[in-house]
C-alpha positions as CSV (number, residue, x, y, z in Angstrom):
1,X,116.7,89.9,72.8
2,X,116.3,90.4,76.3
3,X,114.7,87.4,78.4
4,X,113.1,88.2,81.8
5,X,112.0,85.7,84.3
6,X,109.1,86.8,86.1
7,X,108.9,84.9,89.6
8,X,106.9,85.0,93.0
9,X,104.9,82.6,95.4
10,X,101.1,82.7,95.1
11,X,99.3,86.0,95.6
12,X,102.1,88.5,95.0
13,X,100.8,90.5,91.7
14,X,102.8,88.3,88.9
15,X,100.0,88.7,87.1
16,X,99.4,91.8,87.4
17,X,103.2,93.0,86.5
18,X,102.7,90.8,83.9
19,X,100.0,92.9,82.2
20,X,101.8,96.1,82.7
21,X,104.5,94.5,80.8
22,X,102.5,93.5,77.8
23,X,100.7,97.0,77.8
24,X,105.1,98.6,77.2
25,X,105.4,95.7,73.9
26,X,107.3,92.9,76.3
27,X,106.5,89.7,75.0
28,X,104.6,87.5,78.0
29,X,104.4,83.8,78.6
30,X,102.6,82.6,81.4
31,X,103.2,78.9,82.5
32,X,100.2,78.5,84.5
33,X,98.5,79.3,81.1
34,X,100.9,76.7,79.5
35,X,100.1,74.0,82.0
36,X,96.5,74.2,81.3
37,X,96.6,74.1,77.2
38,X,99.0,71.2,77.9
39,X,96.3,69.4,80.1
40,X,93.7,69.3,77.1
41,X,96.5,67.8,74.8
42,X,95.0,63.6,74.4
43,X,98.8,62.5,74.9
44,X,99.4,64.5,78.0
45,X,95.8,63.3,79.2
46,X,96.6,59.9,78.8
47,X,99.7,60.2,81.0
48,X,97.7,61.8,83.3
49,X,95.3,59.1,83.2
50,X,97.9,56.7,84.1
51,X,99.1,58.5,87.3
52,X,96.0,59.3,88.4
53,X,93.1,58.3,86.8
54,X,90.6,59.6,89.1
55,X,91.1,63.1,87.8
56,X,89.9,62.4,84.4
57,X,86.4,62.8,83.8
58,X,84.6,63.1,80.5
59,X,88.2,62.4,78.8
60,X,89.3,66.1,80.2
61,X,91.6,66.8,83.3
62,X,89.2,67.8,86.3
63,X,92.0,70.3,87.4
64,X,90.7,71.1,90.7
65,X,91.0,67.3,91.4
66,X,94.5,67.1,90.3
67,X,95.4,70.1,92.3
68,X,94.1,68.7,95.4
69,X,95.7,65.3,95.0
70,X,99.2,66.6,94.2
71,X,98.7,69.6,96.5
72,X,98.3,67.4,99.5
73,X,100.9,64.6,98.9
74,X,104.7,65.6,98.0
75,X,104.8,62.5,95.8
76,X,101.9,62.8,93.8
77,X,103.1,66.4,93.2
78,X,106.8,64.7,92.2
79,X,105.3,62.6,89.8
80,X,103.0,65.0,88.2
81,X,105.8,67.7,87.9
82,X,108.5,65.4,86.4
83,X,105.8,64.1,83.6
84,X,105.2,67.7,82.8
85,X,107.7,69.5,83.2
86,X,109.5,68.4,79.8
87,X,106.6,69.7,77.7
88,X,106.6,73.0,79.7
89,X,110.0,73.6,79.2
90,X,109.7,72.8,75.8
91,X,106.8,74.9,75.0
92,X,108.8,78.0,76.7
93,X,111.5,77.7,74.5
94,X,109.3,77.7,71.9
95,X,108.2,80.6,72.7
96,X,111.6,82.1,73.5
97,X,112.2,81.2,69.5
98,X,109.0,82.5,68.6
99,X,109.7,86.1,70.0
100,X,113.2,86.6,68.5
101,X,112.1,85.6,64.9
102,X,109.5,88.0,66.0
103,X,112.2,90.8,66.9
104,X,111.0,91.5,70.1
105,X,113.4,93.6,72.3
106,X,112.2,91.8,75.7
107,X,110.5,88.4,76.5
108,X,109.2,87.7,79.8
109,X,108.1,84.7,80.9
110,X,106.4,84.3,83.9
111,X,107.0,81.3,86.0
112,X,105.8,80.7,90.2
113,X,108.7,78.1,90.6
114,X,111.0,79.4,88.7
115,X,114.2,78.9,91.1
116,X,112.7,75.9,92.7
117,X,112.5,74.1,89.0
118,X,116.2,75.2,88.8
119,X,115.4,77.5,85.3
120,X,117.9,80.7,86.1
121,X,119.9,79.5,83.1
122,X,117.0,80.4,80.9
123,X,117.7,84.0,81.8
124,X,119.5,87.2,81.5
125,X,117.6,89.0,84.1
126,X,115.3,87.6,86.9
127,X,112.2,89.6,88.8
128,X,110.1,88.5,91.9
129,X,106.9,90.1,92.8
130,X,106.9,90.3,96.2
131,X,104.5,91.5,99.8
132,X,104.5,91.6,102.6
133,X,103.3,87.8,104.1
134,X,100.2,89.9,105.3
135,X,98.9,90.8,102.4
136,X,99.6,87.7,100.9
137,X,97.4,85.7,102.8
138,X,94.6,88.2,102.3
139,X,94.8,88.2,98.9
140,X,94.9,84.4,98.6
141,X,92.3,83.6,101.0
142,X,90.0,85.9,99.5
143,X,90.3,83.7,96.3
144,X,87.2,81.4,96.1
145,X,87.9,77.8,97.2
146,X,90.9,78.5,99.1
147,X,91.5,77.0,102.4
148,X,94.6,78.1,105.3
149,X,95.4,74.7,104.9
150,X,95.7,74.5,101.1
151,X,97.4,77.9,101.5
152,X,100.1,76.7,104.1
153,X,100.1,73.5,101.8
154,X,101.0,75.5,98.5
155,X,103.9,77.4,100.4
156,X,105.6,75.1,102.0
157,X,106.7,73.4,98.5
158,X,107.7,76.9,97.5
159,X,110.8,78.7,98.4
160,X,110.5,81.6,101.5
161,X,109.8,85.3,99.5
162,X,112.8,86.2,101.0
163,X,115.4,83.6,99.5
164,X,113.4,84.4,96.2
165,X,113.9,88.2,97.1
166,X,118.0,87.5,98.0
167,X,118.6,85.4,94.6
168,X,116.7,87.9,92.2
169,X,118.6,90.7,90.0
170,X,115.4,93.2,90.3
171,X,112.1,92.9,93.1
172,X,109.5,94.7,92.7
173,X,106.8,95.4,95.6
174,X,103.1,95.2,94.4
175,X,101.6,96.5,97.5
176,X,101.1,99.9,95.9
177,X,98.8,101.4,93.8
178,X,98.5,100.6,90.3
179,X,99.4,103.7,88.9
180,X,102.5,103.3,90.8
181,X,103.8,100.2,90.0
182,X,102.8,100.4,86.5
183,X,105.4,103.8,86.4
184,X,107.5,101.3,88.1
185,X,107.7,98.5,85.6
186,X,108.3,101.3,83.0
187,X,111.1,102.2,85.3
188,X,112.5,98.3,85.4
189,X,112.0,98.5,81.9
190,X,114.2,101.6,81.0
191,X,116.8,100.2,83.5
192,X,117.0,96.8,81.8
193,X,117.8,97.8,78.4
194,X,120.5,100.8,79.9
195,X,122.1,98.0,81.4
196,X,122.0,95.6,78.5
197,X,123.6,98.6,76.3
198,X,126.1,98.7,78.9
């Protein structure tokens, strides 16, 4: 089986690359998704609840006031990432496991901080979305909620697009029209498994 790592800062089309890839039979994990089933688990809660028990209302995760707490100070962010981390990683290589018993060809999982959490080893091939910083910030300020402040915030804990861009074994650019980078992820796709039988 083929593992992908699917990688780009906020606002770049993981998502939507993401999609394509299911549509073609590639198994997808998202971690975002991950992180939120792991915040309604009562032991991950109760951790939570220790480092910051403000953000627990109602015996759930108020994840908007999480993000804003950890968003806005590098060691709340430090604490929250090394207490969940573990169960992340965990629950990907679960799914990893889950998609070779299945006998899937590919597995992607799809991962915003992939090289800043230091996970390339999980990998035999690694992809970043990527835009141009223009259309980045459209898309992202267009997003309800979202602030230039929370955005400048967000990237400055993230890697530059271009040292993701340098590091990665495939980019591709989602600035394009859908038709077109779909018949470009059925490109990537066809070009991974070539290389892999090579």
């Amino acid at each position: 089986m083929i593992v992908l790592g699917l990688t780009g800062s906020i606002g770049v089309g993981k998502t939507t690359i993401a999609s394509f890839l299911l549509q073609e039979g590639v198994a997808v994990c998202n971690t975002d998704l991950l992180v939120h089933e792991l915040y309604r688990q009562k032991a991950i809660i109760a951790q939570i609840r220790n480092l910051f028990p403000e953000v627990i209302e109602n015996g759930i995760v108020n994840r908007k006031k999480l993000a804003k707490i950890a968003f806005y100070s590098q060691k709340n962010l430090k604490k929250l990432e090394e207490m969940i981390h573990p169960y992340v990683r965990k629950a990907e290589l679960f799914f990893l496991k889950r998609a070779y018993e299945e006998g899937c060809k590919i597995a992607l999982i799809d991962i915003p901080l992939l090289y800043e959490t230091h996970a390339e080893s999980l990998f035999d091939y690694i992809l970043v979305a990527s835009v141009p910083s223009h259309v980045q910030k459209k898309r992202v300020l267009s997003r309800f909620g979202m602030t230039e402040d929370m955005f400048s915030m967000i990237l400055s804990y993230q890697d530059s697009n271009e040292e993701k861009c340098n590091k990665a074994d495939f980019i591709i650019n989602t600035d394009t029209e859908r038709n077109t980078l779909q018949k470009n992820v059925r490109s990537l796709i066809a070009k991974i498994c070539i290389m892999r039988r090579g």
